[in-house]
C-alpha positions in Angstrom: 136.8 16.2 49.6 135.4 17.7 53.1 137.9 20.4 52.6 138.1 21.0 49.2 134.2 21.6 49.8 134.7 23.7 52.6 136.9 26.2 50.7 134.8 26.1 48.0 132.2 27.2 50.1 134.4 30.1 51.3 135.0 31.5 48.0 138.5 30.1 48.0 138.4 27.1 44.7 141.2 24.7 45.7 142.1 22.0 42.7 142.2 18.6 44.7 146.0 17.7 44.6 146.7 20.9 46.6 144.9 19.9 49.7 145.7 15.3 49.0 149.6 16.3 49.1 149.1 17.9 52.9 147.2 15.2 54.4 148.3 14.7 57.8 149.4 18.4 58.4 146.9 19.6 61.2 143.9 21.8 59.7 145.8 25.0 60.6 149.1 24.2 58.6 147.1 23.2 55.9 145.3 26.4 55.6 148.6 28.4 56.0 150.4 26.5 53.2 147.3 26.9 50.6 146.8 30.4 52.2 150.9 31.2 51.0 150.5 28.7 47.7 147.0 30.7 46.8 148.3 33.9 47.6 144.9 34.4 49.8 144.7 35.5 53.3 142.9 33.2 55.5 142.5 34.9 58.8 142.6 33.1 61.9 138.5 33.5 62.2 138.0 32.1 58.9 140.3 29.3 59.6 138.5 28.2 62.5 135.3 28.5 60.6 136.8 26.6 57.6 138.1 24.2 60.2 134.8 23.6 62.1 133.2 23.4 58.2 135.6 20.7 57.1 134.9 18.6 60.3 131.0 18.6 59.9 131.1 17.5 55.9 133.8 15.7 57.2 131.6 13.7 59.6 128.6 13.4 57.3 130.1 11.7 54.1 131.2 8.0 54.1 134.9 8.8 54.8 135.4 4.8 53.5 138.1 4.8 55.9 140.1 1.5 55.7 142.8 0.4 57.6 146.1 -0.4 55.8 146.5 -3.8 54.7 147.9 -6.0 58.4 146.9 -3.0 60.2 144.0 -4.2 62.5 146.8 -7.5 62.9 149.7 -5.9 63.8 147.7 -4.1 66.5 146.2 -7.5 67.7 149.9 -9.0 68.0 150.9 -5.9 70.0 147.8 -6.2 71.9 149.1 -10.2 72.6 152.4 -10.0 73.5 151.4 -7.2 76.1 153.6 -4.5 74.0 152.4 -1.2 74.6 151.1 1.3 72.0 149.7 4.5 71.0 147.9 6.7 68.6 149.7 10.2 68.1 147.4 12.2 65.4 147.4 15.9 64.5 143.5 15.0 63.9 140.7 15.1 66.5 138.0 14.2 67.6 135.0 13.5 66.4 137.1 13.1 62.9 139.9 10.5 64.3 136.7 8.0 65.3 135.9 6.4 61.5 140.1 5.5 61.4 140.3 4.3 65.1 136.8 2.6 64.3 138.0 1.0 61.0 141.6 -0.3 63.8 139.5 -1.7 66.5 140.9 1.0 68.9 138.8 0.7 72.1 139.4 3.2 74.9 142.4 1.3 76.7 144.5 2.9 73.9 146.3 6.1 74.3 145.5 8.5 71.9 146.9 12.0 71.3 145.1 14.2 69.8 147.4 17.0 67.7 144.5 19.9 69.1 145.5 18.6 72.9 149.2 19.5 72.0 151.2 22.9 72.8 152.4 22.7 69.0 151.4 20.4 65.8 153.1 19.0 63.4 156.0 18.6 62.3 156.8 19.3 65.7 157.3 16.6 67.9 154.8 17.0 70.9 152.5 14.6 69.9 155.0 11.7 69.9 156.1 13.0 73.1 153.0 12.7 74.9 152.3 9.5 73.5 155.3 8.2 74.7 155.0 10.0 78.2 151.6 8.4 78.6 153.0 4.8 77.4 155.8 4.8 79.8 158.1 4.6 77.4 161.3 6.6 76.6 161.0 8.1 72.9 164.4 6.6 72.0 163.0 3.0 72.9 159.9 3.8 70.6 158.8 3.0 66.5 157.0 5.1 65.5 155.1 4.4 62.2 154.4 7.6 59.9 152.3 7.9 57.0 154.7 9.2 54.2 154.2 13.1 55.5 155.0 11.9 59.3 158.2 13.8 60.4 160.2 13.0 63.3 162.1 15.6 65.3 166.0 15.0 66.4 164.6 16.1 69.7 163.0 12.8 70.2 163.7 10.6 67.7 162.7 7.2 67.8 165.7 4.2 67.1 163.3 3.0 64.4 160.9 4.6 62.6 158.6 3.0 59.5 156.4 5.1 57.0 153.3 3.3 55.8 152.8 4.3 52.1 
């Protein structure tokens, strides 16, 4: 909805379905896909203004941001057995914090944020800097995607989930 408004507010009316089938691209690939799929130009200054937009209406409505069902669990089992894990996200901050709210993330989890990362999704940089903070080799890591998660050959994981 934040984006959809945001565009709206830019002149540029976006039916729904466009922007829910590119959730979890980073804000930038989202506005170059509609941008192509439109046929609009989006320069880069709009983009960051429709960015900055998106993450203010983004912020003030009630996101309802609910974990996946064993979510919150599976992190407390990791958290028990002493198996480490992170958060690799083309999102930011402030918009990650409802989601890592809604997980009982505190701050002695590593979080990437995609922004903090020389290149977004789908490539792989995120997932690398997770697993460079972690300790961890990218081959001995699972990495669990939501269904538009890619991974790269360039550091895939030996097992790799999608939560749907």
């Amino acid at each position: 909805m934040a984006w959809q408004q945001a565009l709206y507010e830019a002149d540029i009316p976006v039916d729904g379905w466009r922007i829910h089938r590119r959730i979890g691209m980073s804000g930038g690939l989202l506005l170059h896909a509609l941008s192509d799929e439109l046929d609009c130009e989006i320069t880069p200054e709009l983009a960051k203004h429709l960015q900055k937009r998106h993450g203010e209406l983004f912020q003030k409505s009630d996101c309802g941001c609910r974990p996946l069902r064993g979510a919150v669990q599976l992190l407390e089992r990791l958290r028990s057995l002493a198996i480490p894990f992170g958060i690799a996200t083309s999102g930011s901050r402030p918009g990650i914090d409802p989601s890592l709210e809604a997980l009982q993330i505190n701050d002695d989890v590593v979080i990437v944020e995609g922004k903090k990362t020389e290149h977004p999704k789908p490539e792989p940089d995120e997932l690398e800097e997770c697993c460079k903070r972690l300790g961890v080799r990218a081959q001995h890591a699972l990495s669990l995607v939501t269904p538009f998660g890619i991974c790269s050959p360039r550091v895939e994981p030996e097992c790799s989930a999608s939560a749907y």
